[in-house]
C-alpha positions as CSV (number, residue, x, y, z in Angstrom):
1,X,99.7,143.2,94.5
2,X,97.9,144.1,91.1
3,X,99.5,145.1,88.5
4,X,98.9,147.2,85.8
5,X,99.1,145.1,82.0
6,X,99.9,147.3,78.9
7,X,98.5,146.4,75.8
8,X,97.4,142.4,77.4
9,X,96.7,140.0,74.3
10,X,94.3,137.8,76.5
11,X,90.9,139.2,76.6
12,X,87.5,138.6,79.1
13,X,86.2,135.0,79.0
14,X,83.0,136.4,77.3
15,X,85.3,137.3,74.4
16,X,86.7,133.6,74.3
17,X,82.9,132.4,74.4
18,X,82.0,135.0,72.0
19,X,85.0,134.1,69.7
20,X,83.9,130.3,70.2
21,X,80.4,131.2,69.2
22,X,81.1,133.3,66.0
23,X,83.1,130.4,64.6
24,X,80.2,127.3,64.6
25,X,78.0,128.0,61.5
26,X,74.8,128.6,62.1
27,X,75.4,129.6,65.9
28,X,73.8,133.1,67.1
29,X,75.0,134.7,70.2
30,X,73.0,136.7,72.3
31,X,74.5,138.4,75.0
32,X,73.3,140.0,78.2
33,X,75.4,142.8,79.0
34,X,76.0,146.4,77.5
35,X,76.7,147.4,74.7
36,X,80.3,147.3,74.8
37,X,80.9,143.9,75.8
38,X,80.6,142.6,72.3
39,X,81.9,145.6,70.3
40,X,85.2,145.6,72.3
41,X,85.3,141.9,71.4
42,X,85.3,143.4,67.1
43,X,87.8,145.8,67.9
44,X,90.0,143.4,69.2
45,X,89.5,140.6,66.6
46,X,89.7,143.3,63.8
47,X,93.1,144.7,64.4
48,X,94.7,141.3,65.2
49,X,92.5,138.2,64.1
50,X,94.2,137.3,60.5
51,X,91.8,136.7,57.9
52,X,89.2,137.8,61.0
53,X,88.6,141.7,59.6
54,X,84.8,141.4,59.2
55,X,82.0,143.2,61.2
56,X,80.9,139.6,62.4
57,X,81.1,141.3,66.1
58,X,79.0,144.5,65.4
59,X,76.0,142.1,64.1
60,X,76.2,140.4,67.4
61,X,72.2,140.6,69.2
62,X,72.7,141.7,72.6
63,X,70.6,143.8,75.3
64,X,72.2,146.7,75.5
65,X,71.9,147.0,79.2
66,X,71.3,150.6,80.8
67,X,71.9,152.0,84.1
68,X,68.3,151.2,84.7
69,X,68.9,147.5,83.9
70,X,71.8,147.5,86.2
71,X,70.1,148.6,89.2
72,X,66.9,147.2,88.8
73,X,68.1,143.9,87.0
74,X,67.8,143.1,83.2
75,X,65.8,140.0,83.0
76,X,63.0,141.5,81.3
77,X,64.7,143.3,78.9
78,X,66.3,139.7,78.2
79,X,63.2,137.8,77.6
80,X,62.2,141.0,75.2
81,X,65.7,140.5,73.2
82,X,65.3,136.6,72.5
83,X,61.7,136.9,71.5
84,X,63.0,139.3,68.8
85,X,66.5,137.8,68.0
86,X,64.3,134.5,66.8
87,X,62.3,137.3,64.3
88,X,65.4,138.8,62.6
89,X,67.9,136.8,63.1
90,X,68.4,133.2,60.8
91,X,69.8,130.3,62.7
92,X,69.8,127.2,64.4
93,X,71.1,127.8,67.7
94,X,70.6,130.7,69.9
95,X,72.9,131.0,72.8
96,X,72.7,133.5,75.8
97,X,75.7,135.0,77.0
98,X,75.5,136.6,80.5
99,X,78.5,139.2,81.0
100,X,80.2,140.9,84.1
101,X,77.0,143.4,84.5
102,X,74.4,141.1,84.0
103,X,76.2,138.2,86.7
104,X,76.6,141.0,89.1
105,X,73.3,142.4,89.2
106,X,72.3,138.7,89.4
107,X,69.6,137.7,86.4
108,X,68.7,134.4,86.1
109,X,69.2,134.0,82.4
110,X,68.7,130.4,82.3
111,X,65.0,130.9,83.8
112,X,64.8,133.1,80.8
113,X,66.0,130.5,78.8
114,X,64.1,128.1,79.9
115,X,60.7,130.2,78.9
116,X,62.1,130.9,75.4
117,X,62.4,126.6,75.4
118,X,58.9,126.0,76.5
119,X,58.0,127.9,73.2
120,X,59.8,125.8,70.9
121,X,62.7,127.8,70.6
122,X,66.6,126.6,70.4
123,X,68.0,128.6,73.0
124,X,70.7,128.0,75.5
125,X,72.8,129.8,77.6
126,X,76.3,129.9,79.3
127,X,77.3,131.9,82.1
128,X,80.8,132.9,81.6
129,X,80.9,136.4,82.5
130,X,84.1,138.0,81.5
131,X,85.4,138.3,85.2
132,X,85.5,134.3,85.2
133,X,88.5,134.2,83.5
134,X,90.2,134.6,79.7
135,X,89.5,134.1,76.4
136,X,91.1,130.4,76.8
137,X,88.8,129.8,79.3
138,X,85.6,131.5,77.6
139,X,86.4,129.0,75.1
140,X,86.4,125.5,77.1
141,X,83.1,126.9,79.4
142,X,80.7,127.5,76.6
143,X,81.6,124.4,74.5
144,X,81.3,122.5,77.6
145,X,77.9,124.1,78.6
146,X,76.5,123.3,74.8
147,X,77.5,119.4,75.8
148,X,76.1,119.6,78.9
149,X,72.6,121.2,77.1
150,X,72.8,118.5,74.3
151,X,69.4,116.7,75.6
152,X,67.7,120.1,75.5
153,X,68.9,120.7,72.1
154,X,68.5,117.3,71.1
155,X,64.9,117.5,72.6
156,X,63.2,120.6,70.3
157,X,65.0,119.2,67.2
158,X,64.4,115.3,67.4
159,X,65.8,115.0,63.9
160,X,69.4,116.1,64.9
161,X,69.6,112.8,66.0
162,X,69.5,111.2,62.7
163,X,71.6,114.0,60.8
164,X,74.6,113.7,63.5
165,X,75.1,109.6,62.7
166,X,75.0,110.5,59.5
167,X,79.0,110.7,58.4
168,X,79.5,107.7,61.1
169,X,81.5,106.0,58.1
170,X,84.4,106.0,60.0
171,X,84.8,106.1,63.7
172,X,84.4,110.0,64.8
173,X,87.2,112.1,66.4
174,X,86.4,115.1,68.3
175,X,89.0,118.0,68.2
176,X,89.6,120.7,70.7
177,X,92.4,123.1,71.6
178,X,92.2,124.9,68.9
179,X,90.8,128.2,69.5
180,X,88.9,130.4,66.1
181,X,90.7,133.5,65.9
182,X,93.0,133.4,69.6
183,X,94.9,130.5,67.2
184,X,95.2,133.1,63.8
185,X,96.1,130.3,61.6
186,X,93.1,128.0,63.3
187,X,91.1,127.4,59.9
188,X,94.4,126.4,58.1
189,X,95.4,124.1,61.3
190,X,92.2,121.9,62.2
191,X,91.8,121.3,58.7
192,X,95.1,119.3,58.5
193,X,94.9,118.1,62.1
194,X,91.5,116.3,60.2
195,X,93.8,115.2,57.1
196,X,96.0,113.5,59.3
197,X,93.2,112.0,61.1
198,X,91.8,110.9,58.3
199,X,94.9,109.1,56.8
200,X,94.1,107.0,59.8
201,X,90.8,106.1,58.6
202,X,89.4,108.6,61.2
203,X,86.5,111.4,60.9
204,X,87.6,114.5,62.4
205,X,84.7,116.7,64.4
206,X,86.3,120.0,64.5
207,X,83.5,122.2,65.2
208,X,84.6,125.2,63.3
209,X,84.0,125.0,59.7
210,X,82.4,125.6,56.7
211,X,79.2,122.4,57.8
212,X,76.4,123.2,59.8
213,X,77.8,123.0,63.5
214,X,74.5,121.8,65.3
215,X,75.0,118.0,64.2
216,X,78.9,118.7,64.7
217,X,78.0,119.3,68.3
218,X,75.4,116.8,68.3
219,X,77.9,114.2,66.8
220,X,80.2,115.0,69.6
221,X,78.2,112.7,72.8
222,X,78.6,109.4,70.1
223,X,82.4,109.7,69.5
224,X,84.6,107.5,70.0
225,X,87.3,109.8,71.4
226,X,88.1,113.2,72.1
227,X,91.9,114.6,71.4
228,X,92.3,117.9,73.6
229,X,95.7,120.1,72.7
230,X,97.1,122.0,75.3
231,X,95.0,122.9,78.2
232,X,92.2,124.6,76.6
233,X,89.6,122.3,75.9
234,X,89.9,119.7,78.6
235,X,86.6,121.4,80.1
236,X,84.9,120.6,77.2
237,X,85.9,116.8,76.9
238,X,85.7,116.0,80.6
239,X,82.2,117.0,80.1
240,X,81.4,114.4,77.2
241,X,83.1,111.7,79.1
242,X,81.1,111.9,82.3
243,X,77.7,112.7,80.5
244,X,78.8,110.0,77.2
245,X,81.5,108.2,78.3
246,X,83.2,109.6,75.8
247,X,86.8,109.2,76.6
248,X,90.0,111.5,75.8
249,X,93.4,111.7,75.3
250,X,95.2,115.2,76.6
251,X,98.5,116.0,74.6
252,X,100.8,118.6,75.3
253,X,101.2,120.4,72.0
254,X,100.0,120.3,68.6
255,X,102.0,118.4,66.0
256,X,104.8,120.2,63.4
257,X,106.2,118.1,61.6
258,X,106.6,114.3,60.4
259,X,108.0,112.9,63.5
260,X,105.1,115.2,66.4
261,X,102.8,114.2,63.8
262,X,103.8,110.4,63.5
263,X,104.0,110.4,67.5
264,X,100.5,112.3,67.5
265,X,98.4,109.2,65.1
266,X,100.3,106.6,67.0
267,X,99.0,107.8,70.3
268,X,95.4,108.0,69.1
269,X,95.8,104.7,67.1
270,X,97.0,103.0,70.9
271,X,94.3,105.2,72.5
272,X,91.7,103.5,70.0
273,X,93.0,100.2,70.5
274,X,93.8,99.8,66.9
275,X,93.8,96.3,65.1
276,X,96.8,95.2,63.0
277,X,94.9,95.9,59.8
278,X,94.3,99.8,61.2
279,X,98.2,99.7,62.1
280,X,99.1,98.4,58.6
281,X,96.8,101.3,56.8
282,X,98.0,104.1,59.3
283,X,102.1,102.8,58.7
284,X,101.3,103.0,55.0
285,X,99.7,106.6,55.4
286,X,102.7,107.5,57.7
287,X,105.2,106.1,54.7
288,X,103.9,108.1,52.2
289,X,104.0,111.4,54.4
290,X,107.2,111.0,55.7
291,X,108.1,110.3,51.7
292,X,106.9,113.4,51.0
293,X,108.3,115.5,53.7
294,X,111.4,114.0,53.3
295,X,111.3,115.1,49.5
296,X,110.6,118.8,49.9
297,X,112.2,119.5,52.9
298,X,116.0,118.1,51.2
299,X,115.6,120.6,48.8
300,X,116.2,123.2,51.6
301,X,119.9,121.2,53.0
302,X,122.5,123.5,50.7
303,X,120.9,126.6,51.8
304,X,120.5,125.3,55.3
305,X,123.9,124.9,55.5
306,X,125.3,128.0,54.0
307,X,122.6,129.8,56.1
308,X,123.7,128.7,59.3
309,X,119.9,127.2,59.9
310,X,121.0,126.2,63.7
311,X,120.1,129.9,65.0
312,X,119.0,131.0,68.1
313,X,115.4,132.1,68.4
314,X,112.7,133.6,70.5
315,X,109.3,132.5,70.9
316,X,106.3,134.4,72.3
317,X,103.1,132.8,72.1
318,X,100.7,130.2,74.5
319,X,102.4,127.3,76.1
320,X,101.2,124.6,73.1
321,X,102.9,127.1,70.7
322,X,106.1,127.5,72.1
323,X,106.5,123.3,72.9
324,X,105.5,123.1,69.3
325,X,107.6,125.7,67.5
326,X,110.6,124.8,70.0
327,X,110.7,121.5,68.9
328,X,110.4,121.5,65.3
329,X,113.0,124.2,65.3
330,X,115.5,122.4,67.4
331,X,115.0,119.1,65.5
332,X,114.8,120.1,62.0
333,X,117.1,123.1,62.2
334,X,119.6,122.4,65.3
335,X,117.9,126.2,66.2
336,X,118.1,126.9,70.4
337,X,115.7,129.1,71.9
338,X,116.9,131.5,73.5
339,X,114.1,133.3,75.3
340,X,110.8,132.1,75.3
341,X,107.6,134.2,76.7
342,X,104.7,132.1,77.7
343,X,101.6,134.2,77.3
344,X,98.7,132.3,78.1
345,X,100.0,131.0,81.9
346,X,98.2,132.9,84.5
347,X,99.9,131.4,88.1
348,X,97.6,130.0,91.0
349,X,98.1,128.6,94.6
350,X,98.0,125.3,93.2
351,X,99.6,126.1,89.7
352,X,103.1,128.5,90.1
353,X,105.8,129.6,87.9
354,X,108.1,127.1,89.5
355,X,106.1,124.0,88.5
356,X,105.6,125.2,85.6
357,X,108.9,125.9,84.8
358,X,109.8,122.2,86.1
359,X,107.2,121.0,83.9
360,X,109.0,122.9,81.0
361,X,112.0,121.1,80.9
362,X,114.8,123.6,79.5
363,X,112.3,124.3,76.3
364,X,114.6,128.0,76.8
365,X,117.4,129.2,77.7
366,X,115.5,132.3,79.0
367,X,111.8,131.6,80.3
368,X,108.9,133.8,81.2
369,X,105.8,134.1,81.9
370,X,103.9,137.6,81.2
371,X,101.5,138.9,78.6
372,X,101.8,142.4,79.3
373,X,103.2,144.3,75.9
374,X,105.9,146.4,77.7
375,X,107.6,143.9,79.9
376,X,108.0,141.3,76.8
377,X,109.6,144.5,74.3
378,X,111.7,144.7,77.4
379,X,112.9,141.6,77.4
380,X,113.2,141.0,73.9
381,X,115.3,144.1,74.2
382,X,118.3,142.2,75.7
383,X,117.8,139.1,73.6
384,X,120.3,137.9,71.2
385,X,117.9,135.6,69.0
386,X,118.7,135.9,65.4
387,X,114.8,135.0,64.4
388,X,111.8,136.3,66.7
389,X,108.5,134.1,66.2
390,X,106.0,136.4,68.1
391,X,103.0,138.4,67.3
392,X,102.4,142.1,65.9
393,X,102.7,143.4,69.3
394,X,106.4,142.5,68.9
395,X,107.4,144.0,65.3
396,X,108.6,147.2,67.1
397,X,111.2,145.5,69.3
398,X,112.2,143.3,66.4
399,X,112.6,146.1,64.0
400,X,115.0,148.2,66.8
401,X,117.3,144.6,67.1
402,X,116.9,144.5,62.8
403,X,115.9,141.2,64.0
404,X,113.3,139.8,61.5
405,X,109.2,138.5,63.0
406,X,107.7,135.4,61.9
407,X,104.4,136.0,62.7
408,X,102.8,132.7,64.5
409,X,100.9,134.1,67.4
410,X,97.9,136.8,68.3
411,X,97.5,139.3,67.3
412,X,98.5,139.7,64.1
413,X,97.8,142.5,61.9
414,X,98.8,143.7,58.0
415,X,97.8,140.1,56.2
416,X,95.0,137.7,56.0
417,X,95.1,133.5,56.4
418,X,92.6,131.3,55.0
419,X,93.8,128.2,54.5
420,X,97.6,128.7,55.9
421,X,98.7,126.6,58.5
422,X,102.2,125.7,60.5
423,X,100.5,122.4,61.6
424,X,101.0,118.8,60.8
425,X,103.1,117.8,57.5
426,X,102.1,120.6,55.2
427,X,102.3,123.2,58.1
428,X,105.7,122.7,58.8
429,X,106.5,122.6,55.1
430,X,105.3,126.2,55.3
431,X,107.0,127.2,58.3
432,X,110.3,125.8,56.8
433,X,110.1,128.2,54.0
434,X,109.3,130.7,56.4
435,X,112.1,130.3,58.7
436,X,114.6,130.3,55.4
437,X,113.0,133.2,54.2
438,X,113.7,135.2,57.8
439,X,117.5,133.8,57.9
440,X,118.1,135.7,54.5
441,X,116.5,139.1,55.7
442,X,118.9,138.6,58.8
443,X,121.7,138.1,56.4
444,X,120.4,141.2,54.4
445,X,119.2,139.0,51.5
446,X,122.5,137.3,50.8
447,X,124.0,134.2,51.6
């Protein structure tokens, strides 16, 4: 039976590829649909996307489908919108987007495509119409359709092959699971996911930053693994493996914290087939962080204790969030989550609540599964958590419990974050203050 979802926090998979898109430098989306495909896309990253509040999505090219368009199809109005997109538009990759319109009504947008290629130009396309899925899996499809076009792309700009060896100084790393703006702290996080990396002597290729992404992408086919996080972005690196032979490693969870981030470089070291010299470096790297964790994080003991740090908490975000956040809380702090709200788990005939609950473990006391706004206030309603980690959608029910939010998941609204992060060493640094700072609002500001 379908069911209605108030206020849902996952949107259309051409909003994950368009999010994707928007966050490689020098990438230009184009996409076939109307004109509200891409400006729903703004409003959504506007009022929730931290640090996101730009009018990136209203400068998106797209073909503004009519009624005619629908019924007739839209294929020439396509090959009209790429000839002029190259005009006006600076950049070094175009890529077509079809939508749910446009994949109805049936256009072949890669024969489009492939004329705009014949003349020279950089274009590509991905067909992830919005009714294929989410934003998590708009994401995975249209990096793993700009793999799977490398050779085109590689083919009308010979010299990409050059540039991408060009940081090869260290063996290269690719980086997925991530996601620009769904993950609100994503700049902050894949920057010290590559610091960590790096204290392994390895080069992280994270896609979405401030370099040129076209030899990022390029780069990605000559790596010498990919690391996936979660279960967005496993589309992508199955891809490179069976076209490269590129081969990855899944984990559950992103890192927080010195002993998820220890376990994390150890894996990838053993994945790599380290030497003993590259063990030696990456214990030494490991001593010295650990040092320093170890440092800051005792200055925070008295006022743990007199706090009463080991809490019960609630957690509503994706499945890699809550497995993260669960376990740093619980091993740093002695905190128990209490109810946790998965948000990103969408059940299947071959993938149900029950195994995924298995899979789980007891990560909550109280577990669910559900994205829609109303049913999680509900259940936050009965909780007894003392700290809610959640998004924006929640501060209403934590402000009726006079429960304090840590803000960790989307969307978020009322701040910005550039380089903030709860990832790795330095993230979990942060969130440590964090949590502190939420224990004395829920003591009123007093110990």
């Amino acid at each position: 039976m379908q069911q209605i979802l108030y206020l849902p926090r996952n949107g259309c998979a051409l909003h994950g590829s368009l999010q994707t898109l928007l966050g490689l430098k020098g990438v230009v989306p184009v996409v076939h649909g109307t004109a509200g495909c891409a400006y729903q896309n703004y409003l959504a990253a506007h009022s929730g996307a931290a640090g996101e509040n730009s009018l990136y999505a209203e400068a998106v090219p797209g073909t503004a489908m009519q009624e005619r368009h629908i019924i007739f199809g839209g294929a020439s109005r396509l090959r009209e919108q790429i000839k002029n997109v190259v005009k006006v538009v600076e950049g070094t990759l175009y890529v077509v987007l079809n939508s749910c319109p446009s994949a109805m009504v049936g256009d072949d947008v890669d024969a489009m495509c492939r004329e705009a290629q014949e003349q020279g130009t950089l274009v590509v396309d991905s067909l992830s119409a919005g009714f294929h899925g989410d934003v998590h899996y708009g994401y995975g499809k249209v990096l793993s359709d700009l793999f799977g076009s490398l050779e085109k792309i590689l083919g009308l700009n010979p010299a990409l092959e050059g540039e991408q060896a060009s940081k090869a100084d260290f063996p290269v790393v690719n980086v997925f699971g991530i996601l620009p703006k769904r993950d609100v702290y994503y700049k902050g996080d894949i920057a010290e996911i590559a610091r960590l990396l790096s204290g392994a002597n390895l080069y992280a290729n994270t896609f979405f930053n401030a370099e040129a992404a076209l030899p990022q992408l390029a780069r990605a086919k000559n790596a010498a693994l990919s690391i996936v996080f979660g279960r967005w972005g496993l589309e992508a690196a199955q891809k490179l493996e069976s076209l490269y032979g590129v081969p990855y490693l899944q984990l559950e969870s992103v890192p927080i914290g010195i002993e998820a981030s220890k376990e994390f470089l150890i894996a990838v070291a053993e994945k790599l087939a380290f030497s003993q010299e590259q063990h030696s470096s990456l214990e030494e790297f490991l001593e010295r962080e650990a040092k320093r964790y170890r440092y800051y994080l005792s200055s925070l003991t008295e006022i743990l204790y007199e706090l009463h740090a080991g809490r019960k908490v609630a957690i509503v975000a994706d499945e890699s969030r809550v497995r993260s956040y669960e376990r740093f809380l619980r091993e740093t702090f002695g905190a128990k989550v209490q109810t946790a709200v998965i948000t990103d788990f969408f059940a299947t005939e071959t993938d149900t609540e029950d195994d995924e609950r298995k899979k789980l473990g007891g990560i909550a006391e109280n577990l669910y599964f559900t994205q829609d706004s109303s049913e999680i206030n509900r259940l936050l309603s009965f909780d007894e958590s003392d700290v809610i980690l959640a998004s924006s959608l929640e501060a209403s029910a934590a402000e009726n419990r006079e429960t304090p939010l840590l803000p960790v998941s989307y969307p978020i609204a009322g701040f910005a974050a550039l380089t903030k992060t709860h990832v790795g060493i330095n993230g979990a640094l942060t969130l440590a203050e964090e949590y502190v700072q939420s224990l004395y609002k829920k003591n009123g500001n007093r110990i």
